[in-house]
N, CA and C atoms as a LAMMPS dump frame, in Angstrom:
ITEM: TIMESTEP
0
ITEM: NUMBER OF ATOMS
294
ITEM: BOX BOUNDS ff ff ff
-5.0000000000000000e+02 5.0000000000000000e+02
-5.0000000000000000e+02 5.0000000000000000e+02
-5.0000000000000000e+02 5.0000000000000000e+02
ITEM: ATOMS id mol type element x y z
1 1 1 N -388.087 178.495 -149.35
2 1 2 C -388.903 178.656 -148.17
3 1 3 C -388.086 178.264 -146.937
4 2 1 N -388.334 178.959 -145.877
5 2 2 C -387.319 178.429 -144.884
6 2 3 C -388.045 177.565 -143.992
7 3 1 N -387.615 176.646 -143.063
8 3 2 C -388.052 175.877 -141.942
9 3 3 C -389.005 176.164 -141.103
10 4 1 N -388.299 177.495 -140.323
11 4 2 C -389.375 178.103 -138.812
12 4 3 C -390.767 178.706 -139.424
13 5 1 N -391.141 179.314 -141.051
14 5 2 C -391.98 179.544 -141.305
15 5 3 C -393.369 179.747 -140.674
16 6 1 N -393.723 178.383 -140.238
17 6 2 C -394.924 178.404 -139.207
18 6 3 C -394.718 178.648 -137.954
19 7 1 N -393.589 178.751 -137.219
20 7 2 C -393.895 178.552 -136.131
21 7 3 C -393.509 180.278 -135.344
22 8 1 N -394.131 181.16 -135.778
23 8 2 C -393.984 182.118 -135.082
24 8 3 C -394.685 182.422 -133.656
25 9 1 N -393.917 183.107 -133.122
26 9 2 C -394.164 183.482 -131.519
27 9 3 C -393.399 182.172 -130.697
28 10 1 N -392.945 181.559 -131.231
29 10 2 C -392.304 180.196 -130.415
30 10 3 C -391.06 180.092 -129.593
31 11 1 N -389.897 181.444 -130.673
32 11 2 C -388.446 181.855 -130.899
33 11 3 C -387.89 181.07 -129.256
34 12 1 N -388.878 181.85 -128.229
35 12 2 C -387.949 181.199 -126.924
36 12 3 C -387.948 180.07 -126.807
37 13 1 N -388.909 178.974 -127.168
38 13 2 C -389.374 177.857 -126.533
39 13 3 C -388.292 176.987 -126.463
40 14 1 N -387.168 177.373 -127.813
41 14 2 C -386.615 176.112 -127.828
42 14 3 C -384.772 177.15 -127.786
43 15 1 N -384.7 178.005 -126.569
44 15 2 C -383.68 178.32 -126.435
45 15 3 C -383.236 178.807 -125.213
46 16 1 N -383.777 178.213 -124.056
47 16 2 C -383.548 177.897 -122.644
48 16 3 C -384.566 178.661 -122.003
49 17 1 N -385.869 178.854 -122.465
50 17 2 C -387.046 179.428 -121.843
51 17 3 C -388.115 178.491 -121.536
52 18 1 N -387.868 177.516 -121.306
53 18 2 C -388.404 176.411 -121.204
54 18 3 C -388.906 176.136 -119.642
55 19 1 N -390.375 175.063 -119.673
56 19 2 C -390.649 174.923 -117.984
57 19 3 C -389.927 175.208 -116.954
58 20 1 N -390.264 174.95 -116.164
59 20 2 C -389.48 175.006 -114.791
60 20 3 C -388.331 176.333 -114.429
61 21 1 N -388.186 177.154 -115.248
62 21 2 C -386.781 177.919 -115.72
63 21 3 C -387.797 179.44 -115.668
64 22 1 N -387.263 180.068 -114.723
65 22 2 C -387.569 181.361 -114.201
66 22 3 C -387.391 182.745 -115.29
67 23 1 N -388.505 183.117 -115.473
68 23 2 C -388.341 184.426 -116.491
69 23 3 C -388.832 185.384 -115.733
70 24 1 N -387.523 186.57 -116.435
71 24 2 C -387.746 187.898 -115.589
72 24 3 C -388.824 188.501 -115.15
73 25 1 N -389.395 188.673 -114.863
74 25 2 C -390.202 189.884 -114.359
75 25 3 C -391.822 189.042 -113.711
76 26 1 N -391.135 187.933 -113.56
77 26 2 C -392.356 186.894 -113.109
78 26 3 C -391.979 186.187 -112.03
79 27 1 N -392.893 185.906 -110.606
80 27 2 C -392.439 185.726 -109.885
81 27 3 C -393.582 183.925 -109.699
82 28 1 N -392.835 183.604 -109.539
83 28 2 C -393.414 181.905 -109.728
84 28 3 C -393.9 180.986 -108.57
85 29 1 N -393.389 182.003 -107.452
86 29 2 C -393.343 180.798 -106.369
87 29 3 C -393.831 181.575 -105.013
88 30 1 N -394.216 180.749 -103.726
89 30 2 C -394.143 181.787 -102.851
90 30 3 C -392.535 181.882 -102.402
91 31 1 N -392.52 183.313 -101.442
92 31 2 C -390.921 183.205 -100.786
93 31 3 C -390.983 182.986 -99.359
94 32 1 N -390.233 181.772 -98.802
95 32 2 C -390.354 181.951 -97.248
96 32 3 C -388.735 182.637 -96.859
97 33 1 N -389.483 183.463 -95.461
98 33 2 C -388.1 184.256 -94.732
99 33 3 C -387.555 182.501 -94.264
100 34 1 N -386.051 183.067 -94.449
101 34 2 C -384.984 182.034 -93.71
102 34 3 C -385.671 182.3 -91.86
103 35 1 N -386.251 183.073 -91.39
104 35 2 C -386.279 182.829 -90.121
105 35 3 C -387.553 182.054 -90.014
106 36 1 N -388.255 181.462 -90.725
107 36 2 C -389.461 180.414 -90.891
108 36 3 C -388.574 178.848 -90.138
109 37 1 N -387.169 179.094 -90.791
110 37 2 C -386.833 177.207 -90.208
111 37 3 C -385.821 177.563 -89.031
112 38 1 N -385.641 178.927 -88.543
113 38 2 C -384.743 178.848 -87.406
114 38 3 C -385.719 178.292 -86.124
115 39 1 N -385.102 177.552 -85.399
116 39 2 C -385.506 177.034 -84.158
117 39 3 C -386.058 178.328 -83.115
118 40 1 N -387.302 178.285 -82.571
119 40 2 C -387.905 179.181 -81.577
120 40 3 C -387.46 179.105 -80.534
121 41 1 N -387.555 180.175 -79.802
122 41 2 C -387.035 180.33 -78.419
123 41 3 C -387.779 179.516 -77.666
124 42 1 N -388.837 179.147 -77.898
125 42 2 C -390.081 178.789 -76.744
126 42 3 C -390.83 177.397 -77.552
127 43 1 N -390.812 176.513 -76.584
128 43 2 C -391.853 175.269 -77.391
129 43 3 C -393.249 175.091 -76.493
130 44 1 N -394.039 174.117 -76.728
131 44 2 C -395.34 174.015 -75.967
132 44 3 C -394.998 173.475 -74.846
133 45 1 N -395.888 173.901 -73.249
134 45 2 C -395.461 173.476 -72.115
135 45 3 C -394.025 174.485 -71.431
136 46 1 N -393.736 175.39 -72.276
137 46 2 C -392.532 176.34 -71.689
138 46 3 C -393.406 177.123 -70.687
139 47 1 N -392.741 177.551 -69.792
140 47 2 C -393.335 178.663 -68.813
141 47 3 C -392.212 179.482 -68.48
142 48 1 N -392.499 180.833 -69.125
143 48 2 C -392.003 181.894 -69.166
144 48 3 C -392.572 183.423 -68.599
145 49 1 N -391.835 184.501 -67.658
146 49 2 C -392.392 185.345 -67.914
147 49 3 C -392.405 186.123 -68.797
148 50 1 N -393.241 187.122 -69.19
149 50 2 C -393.44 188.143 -70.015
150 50 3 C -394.257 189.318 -69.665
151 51 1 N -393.957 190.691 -70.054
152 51 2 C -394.996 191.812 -69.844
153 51 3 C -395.82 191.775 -71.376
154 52 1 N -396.665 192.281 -71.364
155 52 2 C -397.797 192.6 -72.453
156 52 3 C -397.436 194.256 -72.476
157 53 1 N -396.722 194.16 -74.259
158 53 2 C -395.983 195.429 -74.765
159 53 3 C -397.352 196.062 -75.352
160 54 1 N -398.602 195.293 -76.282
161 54 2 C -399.313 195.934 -76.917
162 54 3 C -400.864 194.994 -76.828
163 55 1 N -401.743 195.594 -77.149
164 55 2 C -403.086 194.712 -76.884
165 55 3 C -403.279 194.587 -78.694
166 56 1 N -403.377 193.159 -79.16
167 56 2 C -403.559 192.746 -80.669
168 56 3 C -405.251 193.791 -81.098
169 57 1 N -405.613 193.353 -82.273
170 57 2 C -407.325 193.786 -82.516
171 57 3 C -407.651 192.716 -81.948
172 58 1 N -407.683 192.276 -81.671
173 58 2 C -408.635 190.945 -81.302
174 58 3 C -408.378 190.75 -79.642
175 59 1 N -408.026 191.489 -78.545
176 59 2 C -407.874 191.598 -77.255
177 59 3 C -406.683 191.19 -77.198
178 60 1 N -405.631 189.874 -77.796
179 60 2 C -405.144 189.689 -76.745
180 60 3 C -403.759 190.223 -76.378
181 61 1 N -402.989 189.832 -75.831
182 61 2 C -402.036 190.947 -75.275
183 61 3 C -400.497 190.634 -75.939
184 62 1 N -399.794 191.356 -76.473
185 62 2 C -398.77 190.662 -77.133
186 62 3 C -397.444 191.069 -76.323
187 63 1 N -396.749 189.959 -76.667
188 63 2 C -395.403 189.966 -75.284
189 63 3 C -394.432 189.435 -76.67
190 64 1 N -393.372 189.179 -76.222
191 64 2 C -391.694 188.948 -76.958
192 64 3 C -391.015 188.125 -75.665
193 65 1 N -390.596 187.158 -76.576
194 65 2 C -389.149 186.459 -75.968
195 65 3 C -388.283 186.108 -76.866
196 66 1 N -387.235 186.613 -76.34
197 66 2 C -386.128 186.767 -77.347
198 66 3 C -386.622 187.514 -79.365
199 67 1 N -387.146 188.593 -79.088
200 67 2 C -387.888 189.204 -80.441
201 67 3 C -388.879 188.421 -81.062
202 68 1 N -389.479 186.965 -80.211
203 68 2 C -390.788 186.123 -80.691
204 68 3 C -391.73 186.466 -80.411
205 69 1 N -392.918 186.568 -80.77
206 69 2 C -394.205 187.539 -80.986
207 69 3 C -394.562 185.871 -79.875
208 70 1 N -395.33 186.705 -78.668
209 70 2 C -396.441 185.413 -78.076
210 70 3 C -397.066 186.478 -77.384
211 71 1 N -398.89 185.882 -78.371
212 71 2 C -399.698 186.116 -77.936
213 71 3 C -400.903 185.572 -76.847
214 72 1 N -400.964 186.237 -75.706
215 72 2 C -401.783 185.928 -74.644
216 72 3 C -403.461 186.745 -74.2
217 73 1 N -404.123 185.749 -74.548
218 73 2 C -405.467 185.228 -74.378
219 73 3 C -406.129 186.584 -72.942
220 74 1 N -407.263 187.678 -73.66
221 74 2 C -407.304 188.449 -72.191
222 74 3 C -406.114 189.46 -71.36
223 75 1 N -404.817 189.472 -72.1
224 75 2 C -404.298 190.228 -71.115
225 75 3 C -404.597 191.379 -71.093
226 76 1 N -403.442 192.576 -70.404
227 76 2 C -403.845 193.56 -71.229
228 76 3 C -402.561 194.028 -70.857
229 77 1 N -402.315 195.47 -71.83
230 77 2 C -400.899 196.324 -71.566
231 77 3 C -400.602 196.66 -70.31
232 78 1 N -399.042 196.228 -70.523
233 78 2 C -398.221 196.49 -68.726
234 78 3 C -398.143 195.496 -67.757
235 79 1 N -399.377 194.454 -68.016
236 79 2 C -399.12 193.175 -67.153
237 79 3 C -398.021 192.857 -67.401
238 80 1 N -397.036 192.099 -66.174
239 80 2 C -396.2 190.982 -65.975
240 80 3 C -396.795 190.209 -65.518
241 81 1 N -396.402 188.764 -66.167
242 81 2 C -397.2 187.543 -65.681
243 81 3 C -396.245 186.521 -66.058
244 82 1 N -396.622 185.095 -65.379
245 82 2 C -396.196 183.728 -66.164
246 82 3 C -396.8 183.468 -66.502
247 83 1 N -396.802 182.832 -67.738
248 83 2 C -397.71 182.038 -69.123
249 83 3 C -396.859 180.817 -69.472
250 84 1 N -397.553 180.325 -70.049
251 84 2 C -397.638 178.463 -70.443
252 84 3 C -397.719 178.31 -71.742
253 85 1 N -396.978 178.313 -72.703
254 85 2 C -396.991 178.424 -73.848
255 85 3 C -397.903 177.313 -74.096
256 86 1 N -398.523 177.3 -75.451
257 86 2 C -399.695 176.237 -75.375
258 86 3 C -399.606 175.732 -77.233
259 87 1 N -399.222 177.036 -77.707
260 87 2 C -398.609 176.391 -79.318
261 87 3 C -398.125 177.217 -80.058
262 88 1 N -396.89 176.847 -80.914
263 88 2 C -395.972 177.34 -81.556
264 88 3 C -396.052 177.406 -82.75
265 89 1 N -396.819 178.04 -83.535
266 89 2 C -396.354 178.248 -84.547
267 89 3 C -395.488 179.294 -85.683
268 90 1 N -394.805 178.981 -87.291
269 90 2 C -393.923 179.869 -87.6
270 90 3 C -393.415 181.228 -87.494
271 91 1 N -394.113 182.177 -87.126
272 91 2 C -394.027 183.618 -86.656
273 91 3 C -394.486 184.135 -85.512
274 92 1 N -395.323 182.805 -84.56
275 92 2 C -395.578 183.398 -83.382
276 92 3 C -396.209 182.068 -82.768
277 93 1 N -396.073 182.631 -80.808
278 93 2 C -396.962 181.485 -79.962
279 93 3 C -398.108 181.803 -79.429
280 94 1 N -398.791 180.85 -78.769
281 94 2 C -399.987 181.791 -78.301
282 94 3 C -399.882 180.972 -76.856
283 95 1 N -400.075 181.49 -75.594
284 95 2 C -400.028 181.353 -74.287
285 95 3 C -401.489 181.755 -73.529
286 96 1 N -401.075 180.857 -72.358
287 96 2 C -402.536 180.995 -71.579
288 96 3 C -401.422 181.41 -69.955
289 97 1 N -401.922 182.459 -69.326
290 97 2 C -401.649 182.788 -68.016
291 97 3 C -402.073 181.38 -66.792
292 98 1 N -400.929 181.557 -66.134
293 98 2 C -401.811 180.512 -65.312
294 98 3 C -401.206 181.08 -63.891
């Protein structure tokens, strides 16, 4: 009689398929873009201008600095204005005109 006898369906467990250890065709984790920890162009309290390139669904008006998405509260397409950045977060800011 041989050893493994009982233990069928197991074969990987004990030949580097083990926890923590990534198998093909399974994706385990979330993925963040490397541009999540690059430093933003713009922090809170910046005052910058910007035109409003597109109006979001939700009204408000979306502008770019340096290719950073900041969205402003009410604008609308074609304004130039100064805005006050008010908070930064990973993929975009959101600004109030003043």
């Amino acid at each position: 009689m041989e050893e493994d006898e009982g233990n069928e369906g197991f074969e990987g467990r004990n030949q580097g398929e083990g926890r923590g250890q990534r198998r093909e065709g399974r994706d385990r984790g979330v993925s963040i873009k490397p541009s999540y920890f690059l430093e933003k162009p713009v922090k809170p309290g910046d005052e910058v201008d910007v035109t409003i390139e597109a109006v979001a669904s939700k009204g408000d008006g979306i502008a770019k600095v340096n290719g950073f998405v900041v969205f402003v509260k009410g604008a609308k397409q074609g304004e130039t204005m100064k805005v006050r950045i008010t908070d930064v977060k990973a993929r975009f800011a959101l600004a109030e005109r003043f």
